[in-house]
VEXDREN-2710 file (C-alpha; in Angstrom, 1 decimal):
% VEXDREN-2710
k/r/px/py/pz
1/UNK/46.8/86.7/154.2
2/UNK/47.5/89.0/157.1
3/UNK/51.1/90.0/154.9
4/UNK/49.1/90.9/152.3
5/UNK/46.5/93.2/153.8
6/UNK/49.7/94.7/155.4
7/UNK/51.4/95.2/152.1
8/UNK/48.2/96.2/150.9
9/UNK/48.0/99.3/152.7
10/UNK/51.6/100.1/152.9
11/UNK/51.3/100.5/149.4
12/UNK/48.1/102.8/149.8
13/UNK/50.0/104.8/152.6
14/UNK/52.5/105.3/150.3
15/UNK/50.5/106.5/146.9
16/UNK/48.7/108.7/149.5
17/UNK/52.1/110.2/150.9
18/UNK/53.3/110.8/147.3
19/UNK/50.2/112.4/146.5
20/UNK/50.8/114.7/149.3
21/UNK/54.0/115.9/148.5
22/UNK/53.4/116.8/144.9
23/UNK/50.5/118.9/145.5
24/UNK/51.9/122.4/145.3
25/UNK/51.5/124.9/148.6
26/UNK/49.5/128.0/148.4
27/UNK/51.3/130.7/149.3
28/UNK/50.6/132.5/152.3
29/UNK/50.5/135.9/151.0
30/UNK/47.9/138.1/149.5
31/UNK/48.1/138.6/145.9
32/UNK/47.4/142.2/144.3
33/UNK/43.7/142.8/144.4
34/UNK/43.1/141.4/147.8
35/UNK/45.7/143.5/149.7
36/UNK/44.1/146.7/151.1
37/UNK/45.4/150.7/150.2
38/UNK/47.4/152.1/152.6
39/UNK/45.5/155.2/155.1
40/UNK/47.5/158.1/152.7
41/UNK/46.5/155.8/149.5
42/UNK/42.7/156.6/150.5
43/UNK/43.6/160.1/151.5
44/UNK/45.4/160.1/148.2
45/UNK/41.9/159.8/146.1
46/UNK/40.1/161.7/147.8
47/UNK/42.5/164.3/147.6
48/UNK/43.0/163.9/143.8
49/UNK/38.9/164.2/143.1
50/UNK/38.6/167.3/145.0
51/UNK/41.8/168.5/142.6
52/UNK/41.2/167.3/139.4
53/UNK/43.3/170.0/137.5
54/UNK/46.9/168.7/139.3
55/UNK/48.9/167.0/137.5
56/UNK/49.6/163.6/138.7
57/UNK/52.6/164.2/140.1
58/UNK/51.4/167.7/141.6
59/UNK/48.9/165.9/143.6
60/UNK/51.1/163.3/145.1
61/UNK/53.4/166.1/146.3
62/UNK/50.7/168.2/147.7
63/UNK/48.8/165.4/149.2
64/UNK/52.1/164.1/151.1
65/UNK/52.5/167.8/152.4
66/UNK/48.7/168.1/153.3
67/UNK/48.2/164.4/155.2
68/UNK/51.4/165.8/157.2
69/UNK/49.0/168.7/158.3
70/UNK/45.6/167.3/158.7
71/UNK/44.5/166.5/162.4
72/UNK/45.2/163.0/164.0
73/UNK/41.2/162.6/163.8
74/UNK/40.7/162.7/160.1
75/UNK/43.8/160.6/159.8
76/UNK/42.6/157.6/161.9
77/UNK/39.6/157.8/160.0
78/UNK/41.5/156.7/157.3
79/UNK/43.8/154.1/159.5
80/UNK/40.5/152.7/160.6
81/UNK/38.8/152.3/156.8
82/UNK/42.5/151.2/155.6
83/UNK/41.9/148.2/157.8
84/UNK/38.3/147.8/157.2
85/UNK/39.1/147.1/153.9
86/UNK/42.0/144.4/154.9
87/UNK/39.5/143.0/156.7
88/UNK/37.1/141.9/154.1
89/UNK/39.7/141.4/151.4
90/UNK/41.3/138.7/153.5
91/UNK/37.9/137.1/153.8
92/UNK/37.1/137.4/150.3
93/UNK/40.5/135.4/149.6
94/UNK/40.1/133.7/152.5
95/UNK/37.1/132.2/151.3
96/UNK/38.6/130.7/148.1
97/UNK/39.7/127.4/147.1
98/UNK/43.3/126.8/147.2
99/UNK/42.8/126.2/143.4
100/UNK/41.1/129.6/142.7
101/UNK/44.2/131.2/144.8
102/UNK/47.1/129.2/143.0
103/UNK/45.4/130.5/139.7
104/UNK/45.3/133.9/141.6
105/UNK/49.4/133.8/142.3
106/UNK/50.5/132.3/139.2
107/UNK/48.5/135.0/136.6
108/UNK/50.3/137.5/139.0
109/UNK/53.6/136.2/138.6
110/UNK/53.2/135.6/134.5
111/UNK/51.9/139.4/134.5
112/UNK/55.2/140.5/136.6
113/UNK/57.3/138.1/133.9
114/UNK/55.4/140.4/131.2
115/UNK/56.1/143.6/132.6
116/UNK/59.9/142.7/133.1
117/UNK/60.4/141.2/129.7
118/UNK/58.8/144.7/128.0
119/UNK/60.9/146.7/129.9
120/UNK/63.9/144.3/128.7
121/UNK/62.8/144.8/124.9
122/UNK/62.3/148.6/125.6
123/UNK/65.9/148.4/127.1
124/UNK/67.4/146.5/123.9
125/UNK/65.1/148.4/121.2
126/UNK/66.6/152.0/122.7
127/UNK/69.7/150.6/122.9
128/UNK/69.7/149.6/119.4
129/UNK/68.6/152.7/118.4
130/UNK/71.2/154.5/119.8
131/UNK/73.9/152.3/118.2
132/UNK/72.1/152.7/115.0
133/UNK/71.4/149.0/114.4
134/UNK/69.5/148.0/111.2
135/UNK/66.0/147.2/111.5
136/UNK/65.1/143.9/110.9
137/UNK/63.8/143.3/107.3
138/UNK/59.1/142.3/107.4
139/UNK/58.5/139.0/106.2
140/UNK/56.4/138.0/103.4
141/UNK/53.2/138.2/105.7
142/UNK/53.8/141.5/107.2
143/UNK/54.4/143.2/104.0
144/UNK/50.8/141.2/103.2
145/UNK/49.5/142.7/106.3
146/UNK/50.8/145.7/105.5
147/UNK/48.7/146.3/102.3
148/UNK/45.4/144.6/104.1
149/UNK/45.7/146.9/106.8
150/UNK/45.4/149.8/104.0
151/UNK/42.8/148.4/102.3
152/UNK/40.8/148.2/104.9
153/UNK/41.4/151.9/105.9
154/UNK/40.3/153.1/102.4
155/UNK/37.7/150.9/101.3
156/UNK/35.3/152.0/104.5
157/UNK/34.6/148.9/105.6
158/UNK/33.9/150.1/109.1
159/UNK/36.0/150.1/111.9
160/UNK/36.9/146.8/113.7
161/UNK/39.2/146.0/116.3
162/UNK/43.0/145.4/115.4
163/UNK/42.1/141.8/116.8
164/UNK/39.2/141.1/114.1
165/UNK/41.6/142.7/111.5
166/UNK/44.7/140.2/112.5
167/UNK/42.3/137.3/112.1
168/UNK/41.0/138.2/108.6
169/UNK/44.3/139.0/107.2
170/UNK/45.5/135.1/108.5
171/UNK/42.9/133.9/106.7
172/UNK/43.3/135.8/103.3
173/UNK/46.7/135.1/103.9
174/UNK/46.1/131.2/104.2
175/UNK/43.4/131.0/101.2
176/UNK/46.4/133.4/98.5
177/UNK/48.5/130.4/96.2
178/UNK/51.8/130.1/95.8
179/UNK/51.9/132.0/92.7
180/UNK/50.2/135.4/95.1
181/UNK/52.6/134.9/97.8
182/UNK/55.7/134.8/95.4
183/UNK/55.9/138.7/95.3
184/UNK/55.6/139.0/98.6
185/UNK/58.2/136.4/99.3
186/UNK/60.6/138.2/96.4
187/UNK/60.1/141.5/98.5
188/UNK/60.9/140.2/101.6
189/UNK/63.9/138.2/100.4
190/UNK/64.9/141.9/98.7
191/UNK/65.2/143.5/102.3
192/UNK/66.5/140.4/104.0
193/UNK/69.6/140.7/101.8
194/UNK/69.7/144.6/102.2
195/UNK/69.3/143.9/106.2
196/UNK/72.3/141.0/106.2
197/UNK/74.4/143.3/104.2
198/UNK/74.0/146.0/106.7
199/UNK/74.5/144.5/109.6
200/UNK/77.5/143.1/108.6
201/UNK/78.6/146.8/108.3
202/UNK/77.3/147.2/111.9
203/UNK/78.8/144.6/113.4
204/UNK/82.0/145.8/112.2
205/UNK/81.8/149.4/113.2
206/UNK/80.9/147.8/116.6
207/UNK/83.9/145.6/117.0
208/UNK/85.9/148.8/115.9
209/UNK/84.4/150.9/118.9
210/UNK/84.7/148.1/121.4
211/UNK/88.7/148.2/120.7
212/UNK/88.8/151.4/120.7
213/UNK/87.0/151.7/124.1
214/UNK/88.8/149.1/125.9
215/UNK/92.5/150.5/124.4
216/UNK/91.0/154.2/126.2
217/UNK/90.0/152.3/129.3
218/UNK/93.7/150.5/129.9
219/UNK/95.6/152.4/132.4
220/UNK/98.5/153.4/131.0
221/UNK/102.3/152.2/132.1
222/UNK/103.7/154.3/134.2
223/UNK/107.4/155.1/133.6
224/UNK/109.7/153.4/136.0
225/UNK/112.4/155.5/137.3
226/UNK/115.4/154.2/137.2
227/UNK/116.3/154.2/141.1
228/UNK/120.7/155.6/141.6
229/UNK/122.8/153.1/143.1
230/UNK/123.6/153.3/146.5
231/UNK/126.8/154.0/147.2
232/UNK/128.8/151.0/149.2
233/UNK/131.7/152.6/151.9
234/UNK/133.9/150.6/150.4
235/UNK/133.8/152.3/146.9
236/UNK/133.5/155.6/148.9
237/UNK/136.4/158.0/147.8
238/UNK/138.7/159.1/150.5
239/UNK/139.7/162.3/150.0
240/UNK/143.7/162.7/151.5
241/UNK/144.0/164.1/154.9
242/UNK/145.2/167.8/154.7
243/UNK/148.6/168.7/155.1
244/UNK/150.2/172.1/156.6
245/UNK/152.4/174.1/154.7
246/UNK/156.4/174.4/154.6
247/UNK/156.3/177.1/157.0
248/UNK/154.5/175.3/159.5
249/UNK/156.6/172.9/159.8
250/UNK/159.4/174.8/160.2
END
C-alpha cells in the first residue's frame, strides 16, 4: 500500500513538473504601448502644436536645436513627466494577467512580421518593376470583381466599405453557374497564356544579362612576362685577354 501512495504521487509530481515546463514565460519587457516617451518625445509634441505649419521633418530639426537651448528647468520638467508616465504604464501592465501580456507580446511580434514582410513585397514588386517583369495575369474572380466593383460605382447604390463590397461580390460570385463563370474563366486562361509566354521571354533576357554581368565582373588575366634567363658563369663569354702590339714587344 505504502508503494503505491508513493508511486501515486511520483506520478502527480511528475504531470505537475511537466505542466510546469511547458507553460511559456512572459517576457520581461514592456511591449509598445506600455513603454513611456522619452523627455524630448514630450517636448517633441508640444513643440509641434505650437508649430503646426512645419513640415514634419522641419519640426523634428527645429525641436532637436531648441531642446538643446531651453533651460535645465523646463527640461527636467519633462525628465520628471517622462517617468511619471513609466510609472503608471508599468503598473497598468503590471497589473495584467500573464495571459493578457503573452497576447500583448505575440500581436506585437505578428504586427513586426507584417511590417517586415510588406517591406519585402515592396522590395520584390520595385524590383520587378525595374527589370520589367510581366504582371501576373487576374484570375477568373478578379476579372468578376473587377466588373462588380464598377457596377457598384455607377448604379449609386451608396457607398460602402471595400470590406462590405469584398463580401458581396463572394457571394454573387458563389451563387453564378458554371455556364456564367465560363467567360470569365476563358478570359483569364487568355492572359495566363499571354503572361507564360512572356515570361518566358523574360526569363531569357534575364539569363542573357546575368552572363553578361558576371563575364564584365571576371578580373581579367593578366599577361605573364616572360621572365630572361639568368645567365650561369659558366656559359659567360670570356672575352680574350688583350695583347700589345709588335712594337711593344720589341
Amino acid at each position: 500500500m505504502f508503494c503505491n501512495l508513493t508511486r501515486q504521487f511520483r506520478n502527480i509530481v511528475i504531470v505537475q513538473l511537466s505542466r510546469c515546463s511547458t507553460k511559456p514565460k512572459v517576457p520581461l519587457n514592456r511591449p509598445p504601448g506600455y513603454l513611456a516617451p522619452t523627455s524630448f518625445a514630450l517636448y517633441l509634441r508640444d513643440f509641434s502644436e505650437k508649430n503646426p505649419s512645419n513640415t514634419p521633418t522641419d519640426t523634428v530639426v527645429a525641436a532637436a536645436k531648441s531642446w538643446k537651448d531651453i533651460n535645465e528647468e523646463l527640461k527636467k520638467s519633462y525628465q520628471e513627466k517622462s517617468k511619471q508616465i513609466d510609472q503608471e504604464r508599468k503598473s497598468a501592465y503590471e497589473s495584467l494577467s500573464d495571459e493578457d501580456k503573452l497576447k500583448l507580446h505575440k500581436d506585437h511580434d505578428k504586427a513586426v512580421d507584417e511590417k517586415k514582410k510588406r517591406k519585402k513585397r515592396k522590395e520584390r514588386r520595385e524590383l520587378n518593376e525595374q527589370s520589367g517583369r510581366p504582371k501576373l495575369p487576374p484570375t477568373a474572380f478578379a476579372i468578376f470583381l473587377k466588373g462588380f466593383f464598377n457596377s457598384r460605382s455607377t448604379s449609386g447604390s451608396g457607398e460602402s466599405s471595400t470590406t462590405v463590397i469584398m463580401t458581396e461580390a463572394a457571394n454573387s460570385w458563389k451563387e453564378l453557374t458554371v455556364d456564367e463563370k465560363e467567360k470569365y474563366r476563358a478570359e483569364a486562361a487568355v492572359g495566363k497564356n499571354e503572361y507564360d509566354m512572356a515570361i518566358k521571354i523574360w526569363k531569357a533576357s534575364q539569363n542573357e544579362h546575368e552572363v553578361k554581368v558576371s563575364k564584365e565582373k571576371q578580373p581579367k588575366e593578366k599577361k605573364l612576362i616572360a621572365e630572361k634567363p639568368v645567365k650561369s658563369a659558366a656559359n659567360k663569354k670570356v672575352k680574350p685577354a688583350t695583347t700589345g702590339s709588335s712594337e711593344d714587344v720589341k
